[in-house]
C-alpha positions in Angstrom: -51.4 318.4 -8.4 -50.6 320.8 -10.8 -54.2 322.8 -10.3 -53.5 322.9 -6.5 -50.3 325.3 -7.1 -52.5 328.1 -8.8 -50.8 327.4 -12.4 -52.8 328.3 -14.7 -54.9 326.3 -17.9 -52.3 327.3 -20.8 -49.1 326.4 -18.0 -50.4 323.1 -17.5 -51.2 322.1 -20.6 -47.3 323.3 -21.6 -46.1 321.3 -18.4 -48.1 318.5 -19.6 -47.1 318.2 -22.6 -43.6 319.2 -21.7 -43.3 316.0 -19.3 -44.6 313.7 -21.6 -41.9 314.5 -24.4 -39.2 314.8 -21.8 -40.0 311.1 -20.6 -40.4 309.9 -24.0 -36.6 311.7 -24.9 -35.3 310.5 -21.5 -36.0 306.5 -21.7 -34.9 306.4 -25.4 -31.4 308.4 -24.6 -31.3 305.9 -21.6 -31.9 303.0 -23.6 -29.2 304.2 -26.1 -26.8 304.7 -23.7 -27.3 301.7 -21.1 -27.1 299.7 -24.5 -23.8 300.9 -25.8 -22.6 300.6 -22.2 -23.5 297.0 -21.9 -22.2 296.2 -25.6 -19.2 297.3 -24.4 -18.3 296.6 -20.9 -20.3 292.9 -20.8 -17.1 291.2 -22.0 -15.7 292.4 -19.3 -18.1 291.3 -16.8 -18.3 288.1 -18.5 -14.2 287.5 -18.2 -14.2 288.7 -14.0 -16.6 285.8 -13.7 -19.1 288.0 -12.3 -22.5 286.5 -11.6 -26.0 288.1 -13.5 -26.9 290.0 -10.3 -23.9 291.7 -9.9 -24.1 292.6 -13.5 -27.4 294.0 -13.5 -27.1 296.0 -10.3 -24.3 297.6 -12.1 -26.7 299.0 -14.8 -29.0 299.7 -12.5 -27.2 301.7 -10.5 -25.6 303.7 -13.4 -29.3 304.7 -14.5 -29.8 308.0 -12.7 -26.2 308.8 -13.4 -27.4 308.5 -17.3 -30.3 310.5 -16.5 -28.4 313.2 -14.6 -25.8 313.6 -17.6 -28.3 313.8 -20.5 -31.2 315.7 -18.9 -29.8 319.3 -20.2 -30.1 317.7 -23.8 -33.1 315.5 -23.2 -34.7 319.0 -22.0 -33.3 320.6 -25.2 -34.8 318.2 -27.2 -37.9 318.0 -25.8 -38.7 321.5 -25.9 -37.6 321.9 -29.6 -40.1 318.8 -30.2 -42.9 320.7 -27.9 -42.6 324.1 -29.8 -42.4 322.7 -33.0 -46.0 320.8 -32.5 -46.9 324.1 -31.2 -46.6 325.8 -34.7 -47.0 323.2 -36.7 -50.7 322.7 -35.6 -50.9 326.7 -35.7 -51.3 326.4 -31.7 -49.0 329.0 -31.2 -50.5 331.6 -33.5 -53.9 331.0 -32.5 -52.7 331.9 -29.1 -50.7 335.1 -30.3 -53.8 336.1 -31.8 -55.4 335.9 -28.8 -52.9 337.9 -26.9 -50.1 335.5 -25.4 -47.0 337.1 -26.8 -43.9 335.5 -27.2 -42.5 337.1 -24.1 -44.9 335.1 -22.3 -43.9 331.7 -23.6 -39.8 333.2 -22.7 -41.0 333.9 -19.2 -42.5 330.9 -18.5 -40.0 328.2 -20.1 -37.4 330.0 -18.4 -39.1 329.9 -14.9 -39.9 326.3 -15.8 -36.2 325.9 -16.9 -34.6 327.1 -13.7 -37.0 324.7 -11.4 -35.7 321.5 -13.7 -32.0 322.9 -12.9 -32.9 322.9 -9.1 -34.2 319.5 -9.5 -31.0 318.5 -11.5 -28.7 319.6 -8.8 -30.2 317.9 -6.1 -30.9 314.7 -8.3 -27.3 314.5 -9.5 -26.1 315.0 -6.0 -27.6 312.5 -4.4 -29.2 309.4 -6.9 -26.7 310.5 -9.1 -23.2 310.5 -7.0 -24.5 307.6 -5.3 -24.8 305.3 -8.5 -21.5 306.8 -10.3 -19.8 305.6 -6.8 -21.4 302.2 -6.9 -20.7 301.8 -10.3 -17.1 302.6 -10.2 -16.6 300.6 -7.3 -18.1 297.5 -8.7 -16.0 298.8 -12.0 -12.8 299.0 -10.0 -13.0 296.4 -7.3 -15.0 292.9 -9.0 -13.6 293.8 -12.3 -10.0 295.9 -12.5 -9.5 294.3 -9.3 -8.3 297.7 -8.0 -8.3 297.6 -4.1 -7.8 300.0 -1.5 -4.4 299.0 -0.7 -3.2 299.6 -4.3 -4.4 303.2 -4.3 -1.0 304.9 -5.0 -0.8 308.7 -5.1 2.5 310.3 -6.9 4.9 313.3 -6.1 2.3 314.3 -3.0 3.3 317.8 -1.2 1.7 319.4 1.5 2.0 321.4 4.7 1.3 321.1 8.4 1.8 323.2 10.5 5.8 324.5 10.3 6.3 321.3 8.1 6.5 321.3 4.4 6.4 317.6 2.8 6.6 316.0 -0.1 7.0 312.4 -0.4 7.8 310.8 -4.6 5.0 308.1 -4.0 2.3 308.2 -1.0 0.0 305.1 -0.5 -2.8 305.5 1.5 -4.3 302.6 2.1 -1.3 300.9 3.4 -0.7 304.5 5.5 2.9 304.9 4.5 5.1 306.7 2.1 8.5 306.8 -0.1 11.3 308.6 -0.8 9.9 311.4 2.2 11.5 315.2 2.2 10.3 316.9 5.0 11.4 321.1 5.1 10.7 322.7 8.9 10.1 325.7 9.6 10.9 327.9 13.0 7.2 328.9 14.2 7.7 332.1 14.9 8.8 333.0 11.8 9.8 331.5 7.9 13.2 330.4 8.9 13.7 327.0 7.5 15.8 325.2 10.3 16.3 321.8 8.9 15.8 319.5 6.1 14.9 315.6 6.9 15.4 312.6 4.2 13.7 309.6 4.5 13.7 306.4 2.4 9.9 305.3 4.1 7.4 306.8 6.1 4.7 305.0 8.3 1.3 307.3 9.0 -0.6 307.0 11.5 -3.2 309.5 13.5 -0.5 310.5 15.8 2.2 311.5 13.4 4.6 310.3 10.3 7.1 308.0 11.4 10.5 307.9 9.5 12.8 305.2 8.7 16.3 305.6 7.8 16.2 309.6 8.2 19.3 312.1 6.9 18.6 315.2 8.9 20.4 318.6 8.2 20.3 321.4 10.5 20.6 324.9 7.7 21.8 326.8 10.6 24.8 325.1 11.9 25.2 322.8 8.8 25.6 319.9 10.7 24.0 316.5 9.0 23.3 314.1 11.4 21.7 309.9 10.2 18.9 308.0 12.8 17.4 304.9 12.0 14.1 306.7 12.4 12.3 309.8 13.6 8.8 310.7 14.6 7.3 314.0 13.9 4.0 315.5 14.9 3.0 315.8 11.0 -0.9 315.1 11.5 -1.8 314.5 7.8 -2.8 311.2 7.7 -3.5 311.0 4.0 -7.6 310.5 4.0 -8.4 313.7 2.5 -6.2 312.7 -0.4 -7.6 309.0 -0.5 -11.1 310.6 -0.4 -10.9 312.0 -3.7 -8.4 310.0 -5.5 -10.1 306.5 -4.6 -13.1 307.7 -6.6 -11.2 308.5 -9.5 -13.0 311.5 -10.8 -13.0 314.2 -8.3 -16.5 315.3 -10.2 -17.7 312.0 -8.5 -17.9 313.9 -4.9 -20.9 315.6 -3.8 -20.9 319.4 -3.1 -20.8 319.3 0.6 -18.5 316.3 0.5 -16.0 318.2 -2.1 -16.3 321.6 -0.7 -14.9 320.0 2.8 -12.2 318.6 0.4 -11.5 321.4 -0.9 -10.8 323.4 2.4 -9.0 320.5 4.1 -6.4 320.3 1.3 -6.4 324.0 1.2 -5.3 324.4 4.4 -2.3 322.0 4.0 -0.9 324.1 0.9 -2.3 321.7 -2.0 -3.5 323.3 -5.4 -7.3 323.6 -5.5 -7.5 324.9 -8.5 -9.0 321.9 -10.6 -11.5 321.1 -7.4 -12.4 324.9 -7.3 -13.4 324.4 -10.9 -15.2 320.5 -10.6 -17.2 322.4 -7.8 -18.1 325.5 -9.9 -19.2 323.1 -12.9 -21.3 320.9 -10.8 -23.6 324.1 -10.6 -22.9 325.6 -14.3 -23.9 321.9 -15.7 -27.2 321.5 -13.6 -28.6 325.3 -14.5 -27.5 324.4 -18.5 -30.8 323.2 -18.3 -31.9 327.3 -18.4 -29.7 328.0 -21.1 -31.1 325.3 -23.4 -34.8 326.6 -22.7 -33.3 329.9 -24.2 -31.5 327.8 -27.0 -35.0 326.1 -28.1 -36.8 329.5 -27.9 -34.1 331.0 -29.6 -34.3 328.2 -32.6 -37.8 328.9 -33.2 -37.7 332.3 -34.0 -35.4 331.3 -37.0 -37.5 328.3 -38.2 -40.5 326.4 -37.5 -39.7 323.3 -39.4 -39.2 321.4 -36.4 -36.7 318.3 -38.2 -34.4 321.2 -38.9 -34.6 322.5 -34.9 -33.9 319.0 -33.9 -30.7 318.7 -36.1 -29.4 322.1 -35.3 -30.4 321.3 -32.0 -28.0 318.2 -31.6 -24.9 320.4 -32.9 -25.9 323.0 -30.4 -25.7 320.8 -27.7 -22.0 319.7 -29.1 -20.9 323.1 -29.1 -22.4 323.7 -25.6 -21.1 320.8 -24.2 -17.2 321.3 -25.9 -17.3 325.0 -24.6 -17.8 323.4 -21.5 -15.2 321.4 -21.4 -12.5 323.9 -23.1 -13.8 325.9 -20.0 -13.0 323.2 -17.6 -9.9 322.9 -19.0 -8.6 326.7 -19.0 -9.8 326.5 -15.4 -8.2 323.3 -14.1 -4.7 324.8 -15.8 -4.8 328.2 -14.0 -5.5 330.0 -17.2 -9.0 331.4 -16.1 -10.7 331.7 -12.5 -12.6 328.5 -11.7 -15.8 330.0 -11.6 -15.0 331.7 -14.9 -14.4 328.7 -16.8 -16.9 326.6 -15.5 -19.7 328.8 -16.4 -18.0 330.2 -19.6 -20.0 327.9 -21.6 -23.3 328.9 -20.2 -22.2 332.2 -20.6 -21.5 332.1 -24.3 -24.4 329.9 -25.6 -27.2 331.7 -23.1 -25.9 335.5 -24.1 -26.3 334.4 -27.7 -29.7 333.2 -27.1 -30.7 335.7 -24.8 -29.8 338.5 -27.4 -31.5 336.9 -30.1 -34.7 336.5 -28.0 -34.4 340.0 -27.1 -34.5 340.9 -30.8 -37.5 339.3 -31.5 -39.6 339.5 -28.3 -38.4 343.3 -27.4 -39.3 346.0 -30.1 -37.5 348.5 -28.0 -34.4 346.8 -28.3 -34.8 346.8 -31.5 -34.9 350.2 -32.4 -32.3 350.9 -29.5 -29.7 348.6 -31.7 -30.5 350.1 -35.0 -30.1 353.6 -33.2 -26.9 352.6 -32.1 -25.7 351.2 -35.5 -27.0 354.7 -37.1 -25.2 356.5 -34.9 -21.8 353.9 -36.2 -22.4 354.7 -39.7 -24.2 358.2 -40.2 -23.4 358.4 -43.4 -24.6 354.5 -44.8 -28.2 356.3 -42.6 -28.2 359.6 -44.6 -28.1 358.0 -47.5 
């Protein structure tokens, strides 16, 4: 298949050789992992009472989770392992002797690289979300016993409309809510116009119903108490239940999360940590380019491929711990979302990309020693 795209004989024999080490990498990581997972979580299944079937679909259906979380290192890895065989059977000098420069083996691997993140992206959201979803349910539901009705959500505040509310505990299974503080607003401008206490609130598609209700008009002062009150508050709590009933917001799909993102936008909520979950769903899948410039980059300091491998391992520590100091900063406010989730990417790919540069562009060379002569003209006249 490979011969029908017009790829030529040195591209598929990389690509061949590439996918055999990547599969080879992939099912012992996988192996590792589902191993480690099952040594630790069995117990658990064990004590639930859960029968072997539901046991093994759970593994099974965390596999292309596994896959989609350790392909950027499993690609790392594989490519440190391909270009290592490369020089160690003097492959790759035979073919810069015969006129492939180094710039060609950048080129392609990058190329190559940036298809694999494609791949990654759609993989992750779709095999991928759909087994991290099973899994957690089957996690949460047959053995934490977690149901639908328990979801509870805390200090929840939004806005509708000319309505501001904020209820202490909001539970949207059971579509009601606690300890309800409703501000309203005139709509024609941002005159607030009363305040409304509530001890419960029941939710339903037509509006919040409240029970046992202190209302206080802010323009004549006048505090009035009803048993209940119905207001056209048309926030029925699903957008909220869609994300926290899956525990990690990363566990929604792009489409899925960006919808999120712009429903609880419109109601007033802080976006800001789903801004950033959406960013890094795309900064994690094209990692996969930045560690094809990582293994490039590790070959031009050494060819003994056991020391790649090692360095390699700590370099995918460092990437992966930038990464989440990124996600952090963003999810706090202290950088923009798209900043921090691709901060990591940024730092580790400029690093290798200047490094390649070095080596595989002679001009840039000389342009960088110009520029440090220039720095120092006297260290240069000497």
């Amino acid at each position: 298949m490979i011969r029908f795209l017009g790829i030529g004989v040195l591209s598929r024999y990389l690509i061949r050789q590439n996918l055999f080490l990547m599969a080879v990498c992939l099912a012992v990581g996988t192996c590792i992992y589902l191993l480690s997972d099952v040594f630790d979580r069995l117990d658990d299944f064990i004590r639930a009472g859960l029968g072997a079937e539901t046991i093994l679909f759970y593994f099974m259906v965390k596999i292309p989770l596994i896959v989609s979380q350790l392909m950027p290192a499993i690609f790392l890895l594989a490519m440190v392992v391909q270009l290592g065989v490369l020089s160690r059977s003097k492959e790759m000098l035979a073919l810069q002797a015969g006129g492939v420069s180094f710039a060609w083996f950048i080129r392609f691997f990058l190329i190559y690289a940036l298809i694999w993140s494609v791949g990654q992206l759609v993989f992750s959201q779709f095999l991928g979300v759909f087994g991290e979803y099973e899994a957690n349910r089957i996690w949460k539901e047959d053995v934490r016993k977690k149901q639908l009705d328990e979801l509870t959500i805390k200090k929840l505040w939004f806005r509708d409309g000319p309505f501001i509310v904020r209820a202490e505990e909001a539970y949207p299974g059971k579509s009601r809510a606690t300890d309800v503080t409703v501000y309203e607003f005139a709509t024609d401008n941002q005159e607030l116009i009363r305040i409304l206490s509530a001890k419960k609130a029941l939710i339903d598609d037509n509006g919040w119903g409240l029970l046992d209700v202190h209302e206080l008009d802010t323009r004549t002062f006048i505090s009035v108490d009803r048993p209940s009150q119905f207001l056209s508050v048309r926030q029925n709590l699903k957008a909220y239940a869609a994300v926290e009933l899956k525990g990690d917001k990363a566990q929604l799909p792009l489409l899925e999360l960006s919808k999120a993102i712009d429903k609880l936008e419109e109601s007033g909520s802080n976006v800001e940590i789903l801004r950033t979950v959406w960013h890094s769903k795309w900064s994690y899948a094209f990692s996969i380019a930045v560690m094809a410039l990582l293994a490039l980059a590790l070959t031009t300091f050494s060819e003994n491929m056991y020391a790649n491998i090692g360095l390699s391992l700590i370099l995918i520590f460092i990437q992966y711990g930038v990464h989440v100091v990124g996600e952090t900063a963003g999810e706090k406010g202290v950088l923009p979302p798209i900043l921090a989730a691709w901060m990591g990417n940024l730092i580790m790919g400029s690093a290798a990309s200047l490094r390649l540069a070095w080596v595989a562009l002679p001009g840039f060379q000389a342009t960088i020693k110009e520029w440090g002569r220039s720095l120092h003209p006297a260290k240069s006249s000497l």
